[in-house]
C-alpha positions as CSV (number, residue, x, y, z in Angstrom):
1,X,0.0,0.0,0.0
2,X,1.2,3.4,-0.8
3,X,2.5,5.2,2.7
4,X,1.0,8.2,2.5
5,X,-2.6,6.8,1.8
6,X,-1.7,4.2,4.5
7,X,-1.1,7.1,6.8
8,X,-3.8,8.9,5.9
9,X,-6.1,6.0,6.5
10,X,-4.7,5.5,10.0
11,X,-5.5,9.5,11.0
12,X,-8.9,8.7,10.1
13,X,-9.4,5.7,11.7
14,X,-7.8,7.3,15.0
15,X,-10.1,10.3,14.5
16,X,-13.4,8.2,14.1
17,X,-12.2,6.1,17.4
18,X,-11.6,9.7,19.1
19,X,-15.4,11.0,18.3
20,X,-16.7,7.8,19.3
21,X,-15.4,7.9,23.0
22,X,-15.2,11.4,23.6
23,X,-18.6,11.4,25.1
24,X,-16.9,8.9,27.1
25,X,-13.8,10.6,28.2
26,X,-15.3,14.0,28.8
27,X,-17.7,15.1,31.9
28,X,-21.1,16.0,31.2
29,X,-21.9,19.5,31.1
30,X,-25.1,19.6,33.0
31,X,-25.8,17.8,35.8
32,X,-26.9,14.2,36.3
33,X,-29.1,12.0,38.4
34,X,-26.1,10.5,39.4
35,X,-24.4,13.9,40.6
36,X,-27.3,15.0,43.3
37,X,-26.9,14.3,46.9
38,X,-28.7,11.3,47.9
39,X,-30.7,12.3,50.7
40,X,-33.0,10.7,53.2
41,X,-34.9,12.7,55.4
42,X,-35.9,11.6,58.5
43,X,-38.4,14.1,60.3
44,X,-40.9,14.4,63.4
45,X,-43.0,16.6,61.1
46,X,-45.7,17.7,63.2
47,X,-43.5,18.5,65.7
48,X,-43.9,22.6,65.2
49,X,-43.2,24.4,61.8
50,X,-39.6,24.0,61.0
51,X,-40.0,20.4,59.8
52,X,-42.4,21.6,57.6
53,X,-40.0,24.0,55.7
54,X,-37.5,22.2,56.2
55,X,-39.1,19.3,54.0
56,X,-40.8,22.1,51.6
57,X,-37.5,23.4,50.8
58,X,-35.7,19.8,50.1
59,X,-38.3,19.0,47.8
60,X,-38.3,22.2,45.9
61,X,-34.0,21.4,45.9
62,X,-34.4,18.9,43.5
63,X,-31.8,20.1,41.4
64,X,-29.9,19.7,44.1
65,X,-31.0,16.5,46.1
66,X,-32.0,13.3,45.1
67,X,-34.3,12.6,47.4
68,X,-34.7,8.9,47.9
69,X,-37.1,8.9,50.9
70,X,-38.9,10.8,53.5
71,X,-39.3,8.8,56.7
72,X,-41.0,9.9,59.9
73,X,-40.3,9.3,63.6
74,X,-42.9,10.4,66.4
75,X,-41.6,13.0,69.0
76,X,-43.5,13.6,72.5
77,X,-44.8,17.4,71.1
78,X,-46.3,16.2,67.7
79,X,-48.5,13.4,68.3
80,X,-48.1,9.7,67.3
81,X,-46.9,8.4,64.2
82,X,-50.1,8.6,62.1
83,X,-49.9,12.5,62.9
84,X,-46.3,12.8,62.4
85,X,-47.0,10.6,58.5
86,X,-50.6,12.9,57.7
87,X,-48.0,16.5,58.4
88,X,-45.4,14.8,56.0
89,X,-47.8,13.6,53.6
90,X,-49.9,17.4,53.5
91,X,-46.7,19.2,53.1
92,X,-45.9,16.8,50.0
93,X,-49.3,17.8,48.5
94,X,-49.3,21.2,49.0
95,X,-45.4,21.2,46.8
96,X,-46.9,18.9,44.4
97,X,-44.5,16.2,45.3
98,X,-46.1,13.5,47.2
99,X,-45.4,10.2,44.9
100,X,-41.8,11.5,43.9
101,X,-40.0,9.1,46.8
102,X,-41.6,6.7,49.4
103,X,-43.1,8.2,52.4
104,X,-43.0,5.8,55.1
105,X,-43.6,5.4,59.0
106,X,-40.9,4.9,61.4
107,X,-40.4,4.4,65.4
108,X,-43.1,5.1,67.2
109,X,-41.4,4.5,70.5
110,X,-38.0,4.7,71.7
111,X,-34.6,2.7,70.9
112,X,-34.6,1.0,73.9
113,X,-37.9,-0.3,73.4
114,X,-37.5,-1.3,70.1
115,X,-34.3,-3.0,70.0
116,X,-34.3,-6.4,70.8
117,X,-37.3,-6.9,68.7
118,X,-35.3,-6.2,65.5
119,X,-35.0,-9.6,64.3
120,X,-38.9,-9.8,64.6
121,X,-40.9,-10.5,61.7
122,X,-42.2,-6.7,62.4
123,X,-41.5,-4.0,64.9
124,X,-42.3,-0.7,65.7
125,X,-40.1,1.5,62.8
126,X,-40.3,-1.2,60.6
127,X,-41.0,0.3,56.8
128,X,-38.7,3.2,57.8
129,X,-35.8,1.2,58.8
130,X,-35.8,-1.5,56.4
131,X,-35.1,1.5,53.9
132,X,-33.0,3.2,55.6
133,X,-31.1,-0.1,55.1
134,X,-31.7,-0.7,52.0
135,X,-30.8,2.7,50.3
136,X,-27.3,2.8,52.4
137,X,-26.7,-0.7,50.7
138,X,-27.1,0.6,47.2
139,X,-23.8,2.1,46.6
140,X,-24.6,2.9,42.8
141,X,-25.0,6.5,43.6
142,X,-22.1,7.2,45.8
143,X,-22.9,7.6,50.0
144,X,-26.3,7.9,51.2
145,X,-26.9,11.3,53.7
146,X,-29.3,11.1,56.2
147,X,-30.8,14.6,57.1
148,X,-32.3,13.8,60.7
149,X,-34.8,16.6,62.4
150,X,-35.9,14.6,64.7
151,X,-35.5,12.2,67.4
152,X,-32.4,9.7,66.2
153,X,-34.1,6.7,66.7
154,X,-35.3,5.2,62.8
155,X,-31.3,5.5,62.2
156,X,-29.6,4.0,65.2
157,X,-32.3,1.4,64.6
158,X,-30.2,0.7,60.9
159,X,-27.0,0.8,62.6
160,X,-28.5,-2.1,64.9
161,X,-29.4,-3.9,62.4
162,X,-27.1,-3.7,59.9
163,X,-23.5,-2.4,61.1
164,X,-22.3,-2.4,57.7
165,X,-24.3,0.4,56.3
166,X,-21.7,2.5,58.4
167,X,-19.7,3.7,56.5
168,X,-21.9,4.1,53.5
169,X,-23.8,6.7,54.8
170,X,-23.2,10.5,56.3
171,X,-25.6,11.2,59.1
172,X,-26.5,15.0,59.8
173,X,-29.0,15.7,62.7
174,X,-30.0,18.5,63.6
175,X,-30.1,18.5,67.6
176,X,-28.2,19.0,70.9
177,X,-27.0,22.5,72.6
178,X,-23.4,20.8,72.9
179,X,-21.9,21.6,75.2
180,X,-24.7,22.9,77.1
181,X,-27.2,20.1,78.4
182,X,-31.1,19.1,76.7
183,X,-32.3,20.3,73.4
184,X,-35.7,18.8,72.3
185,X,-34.1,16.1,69.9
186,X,-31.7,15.1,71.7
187,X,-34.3,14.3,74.9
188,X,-36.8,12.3,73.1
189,X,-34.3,9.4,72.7
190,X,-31.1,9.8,74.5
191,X,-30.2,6.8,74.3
192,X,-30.6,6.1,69.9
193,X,-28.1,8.9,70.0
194,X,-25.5,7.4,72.4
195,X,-25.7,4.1,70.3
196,X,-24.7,6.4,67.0
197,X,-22.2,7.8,69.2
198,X,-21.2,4.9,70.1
199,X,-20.4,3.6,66.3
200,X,-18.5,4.6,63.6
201,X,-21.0,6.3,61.1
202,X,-20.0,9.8,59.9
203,X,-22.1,12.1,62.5
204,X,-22.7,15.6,62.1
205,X,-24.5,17.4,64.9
206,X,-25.9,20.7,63.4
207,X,-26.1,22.6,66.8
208,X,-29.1,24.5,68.3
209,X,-28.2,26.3,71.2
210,X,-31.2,27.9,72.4
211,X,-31.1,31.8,72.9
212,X,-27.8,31.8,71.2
213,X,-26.4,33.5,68.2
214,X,-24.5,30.3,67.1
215,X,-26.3,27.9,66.9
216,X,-29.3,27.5,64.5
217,X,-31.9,29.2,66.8
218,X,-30.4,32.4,64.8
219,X,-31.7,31.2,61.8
220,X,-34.9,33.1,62.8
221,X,-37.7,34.7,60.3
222,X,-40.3,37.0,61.6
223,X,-44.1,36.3,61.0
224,X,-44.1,39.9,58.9
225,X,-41.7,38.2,56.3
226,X,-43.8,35.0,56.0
227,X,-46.2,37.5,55.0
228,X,-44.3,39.5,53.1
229,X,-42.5,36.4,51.0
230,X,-44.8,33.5,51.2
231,X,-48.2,35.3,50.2
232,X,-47.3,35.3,46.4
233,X,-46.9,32.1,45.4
234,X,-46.9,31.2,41.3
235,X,-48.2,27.4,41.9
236,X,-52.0,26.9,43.4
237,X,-53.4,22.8,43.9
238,X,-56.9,22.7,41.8
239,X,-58.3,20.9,45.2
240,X,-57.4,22.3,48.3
241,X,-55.7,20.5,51.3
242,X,-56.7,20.5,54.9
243,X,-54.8,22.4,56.9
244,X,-53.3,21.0,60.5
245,X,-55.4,24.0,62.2
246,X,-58.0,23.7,59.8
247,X,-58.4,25.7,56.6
248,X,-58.2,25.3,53.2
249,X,-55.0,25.5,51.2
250,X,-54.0,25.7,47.4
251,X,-50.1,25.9,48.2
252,X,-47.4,25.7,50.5
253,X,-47.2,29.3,51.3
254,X,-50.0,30.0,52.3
255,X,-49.8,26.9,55.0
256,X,-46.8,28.6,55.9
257,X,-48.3,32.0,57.2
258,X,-50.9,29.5,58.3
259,X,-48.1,27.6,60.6
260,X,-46.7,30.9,61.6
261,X,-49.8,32.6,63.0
262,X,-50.8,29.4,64.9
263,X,-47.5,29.0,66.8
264,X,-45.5,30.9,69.6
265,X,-43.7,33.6,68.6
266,X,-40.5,34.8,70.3
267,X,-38.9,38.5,70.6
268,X,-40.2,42.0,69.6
269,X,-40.3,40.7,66.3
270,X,-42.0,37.6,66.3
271,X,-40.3,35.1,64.9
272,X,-39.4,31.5,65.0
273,X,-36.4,29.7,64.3
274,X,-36.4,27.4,60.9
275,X,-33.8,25.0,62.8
276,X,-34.5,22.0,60.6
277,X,-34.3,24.4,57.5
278,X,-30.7,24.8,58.1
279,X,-29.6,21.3,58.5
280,X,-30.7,20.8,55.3
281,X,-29.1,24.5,54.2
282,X,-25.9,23.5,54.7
283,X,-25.7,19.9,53.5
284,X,-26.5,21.9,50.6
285,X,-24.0,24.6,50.8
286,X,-21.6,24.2,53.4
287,X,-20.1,27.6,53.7
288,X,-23.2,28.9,55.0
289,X,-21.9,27.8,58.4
290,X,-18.4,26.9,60.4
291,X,-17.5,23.1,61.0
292,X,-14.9,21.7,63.6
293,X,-14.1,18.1,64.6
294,X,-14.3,17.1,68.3
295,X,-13.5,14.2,70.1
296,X,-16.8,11.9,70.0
297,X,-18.9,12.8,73.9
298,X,-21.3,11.2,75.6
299,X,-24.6,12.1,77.2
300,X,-25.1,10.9,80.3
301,X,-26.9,12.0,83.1
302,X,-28.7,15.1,82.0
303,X,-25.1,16.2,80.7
304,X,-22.4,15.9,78.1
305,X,-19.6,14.0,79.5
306,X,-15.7,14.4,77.3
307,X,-13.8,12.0,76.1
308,X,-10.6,13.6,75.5
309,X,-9.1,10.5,74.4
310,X,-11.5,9.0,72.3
311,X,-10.6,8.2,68.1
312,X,-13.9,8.3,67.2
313,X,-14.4,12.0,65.9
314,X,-17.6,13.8,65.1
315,X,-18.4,17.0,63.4
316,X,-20.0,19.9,65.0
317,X,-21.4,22.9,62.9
318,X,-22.2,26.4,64.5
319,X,-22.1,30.1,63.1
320,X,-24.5,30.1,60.6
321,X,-24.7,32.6,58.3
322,X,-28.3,33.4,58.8
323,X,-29.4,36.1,56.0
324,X,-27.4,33.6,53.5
325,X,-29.8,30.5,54.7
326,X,-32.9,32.6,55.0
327,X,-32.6,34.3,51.3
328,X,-32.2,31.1,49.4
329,X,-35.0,29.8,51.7
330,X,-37.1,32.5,50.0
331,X,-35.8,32.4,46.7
332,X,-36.3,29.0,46.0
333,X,-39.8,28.5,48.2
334,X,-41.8,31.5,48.3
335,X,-42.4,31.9,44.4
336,X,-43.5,27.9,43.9
């Protein structure tokens, strides 16, 4: 064969071979399933109203999150699990997103109680845990976080269960004043979270610290700016949903304002803190707040007891940077 035709047949067959694996070789430009977050969100939604945004704002995050389930856990201020599911299941409604990922019913009841029935046929938290469980196992997607707002005990259920879904998940609850004692999540199970303490799953504690501008009690909104931001909303339900006061609602921001004027508010200015709002704020962007690594503690005895010593680190997030938090809140909920 002449060489220069030989040659010129080679460049051609090496450029054919390049186009056909460059889609291979080069990173999409948009975004993939595959590049969300896999999230599950564990929630005691009926709780107050910070669950409720909380969950609104994931949802409407879906360019974001790949939200593989919602699972609930009953806390001692929200009722039992059937009110804790029916607040889950409204809020889905009212964002046009129930049927996008299982909603399903966790503990009822506490670790302890639940514990040694694990290798029952059934036990209270079943269809929440099994999940749980299931999703960490599935490794397609890369690690599993679970956002918990609530109570810890659907999650250190999994971990009882099944120790191997450790390290294929990132757990991030919002709860505890560490280092100050109490804090409403962390009381309604102590002792689910001294078992996660007590493993080696990736724990976050996004921090509350009641009447303190460091925690995520600072991540307040006044009742005026609910009215101001959440009265205009582009996306109205053709039947309307039954509010948890009553009422009739076509959307999400009008149950807002509805949540708002049917709760306690604190300060001169009325507001409430969106606490669960920002767990899930800064999974999404974690600049909005400051992070540190501490020796993993214990709580014991109505108190936080160091361990100086101790390999097992945890993460602790504080300083949030509360305008940040509270203007993408608005930007991406209050014109659904």
């Amino acid at each position: 064969m002449n060489p220069y035709i030989h040659r010129t047949m080679k460049s051609v067959f090496q450029y054919i071979f390049l186009m056909m694996t460059l889609p291979v070789l080069m990173p999409s430009c948009s975004p993939g399933k595959d590049e969300k977050i896999r999230v599950i969100f564990d929630t005691d939604t009926n709780n107050e109203l910070d669950d409720q945004h909380a969950l609104a704002y994931l949802l409407m995050n879906d360019g974001i999150f790949d939200l593989e389930a919602v699972t609930v856990n009953a806390t001692r201020s929200g009722g039992g699990i059937d009110e804790q599911y029916d607040e889950a299941k409204r809020v889905m409604r009212l964002v046009s997103k129930l049927g996008s990922c299982p909603l399903l019913k966790g503990a009822d009841r506490s670790f302890n109680e639940i514990y040694e029935h694990l290798n029952d046929e059934w036990y209270d938290g079943y269809d929440a845990v099994e999940y749980i469980i299931e999703r960490a196992q599935d490794a397609k997607g890369g690690k599993l976080v679970v956002i918990a707002v609530g109570k810890l005990t659907n999650i250190a259920l999994a971990l009882g269960k099944a120790p191997d879904i450790s390290q294929k998940i990132r757990l991030v609850w919002l709860g505890s004043n560490y280092p100050d004692q109490g804090e409403y999540n962390l009381e309604n199970d102590v002792d689910a979270l001294n078992f996660v303490l007590s493993t080696d799953v990736p724990f976050e504690m996004v921090l509350v610290r009641y009447g303190f501008n460091d925690g995520t009690d600072a991540v307040r909104v006044t009742l005026a700016e609910i009215r101001e931001k959440m009265s205009h909303p582009a996306h109205h339900l053709k039947a309307s949903i039954i509010g948890r006061h009553g009422g009739e609602f076509y959307n999400f921001g009008e149950y807002s304002i509805n949540l708002f004027e049917n709760s306690q508010l604190h300060g001169t200015e009325k507001s409430r803190a969106l606490f669960d709002m920002a767990a899930v704020a800064i999974v999404k962007n974690p600049e909005w707040a400051a992070k540190r690594e501490i020796p993993a503690p214990y709580y014991e005895n109505g108190q936080w007891n160091e361990y100086p010593d101790n390999s097992r680190t945890i993460t602790l997030w504080e300083n949030f940077n509360r305008d940040a938090i509270v203007a993408d809140f608005f930007a991406i909920v209050a014109g659904h």
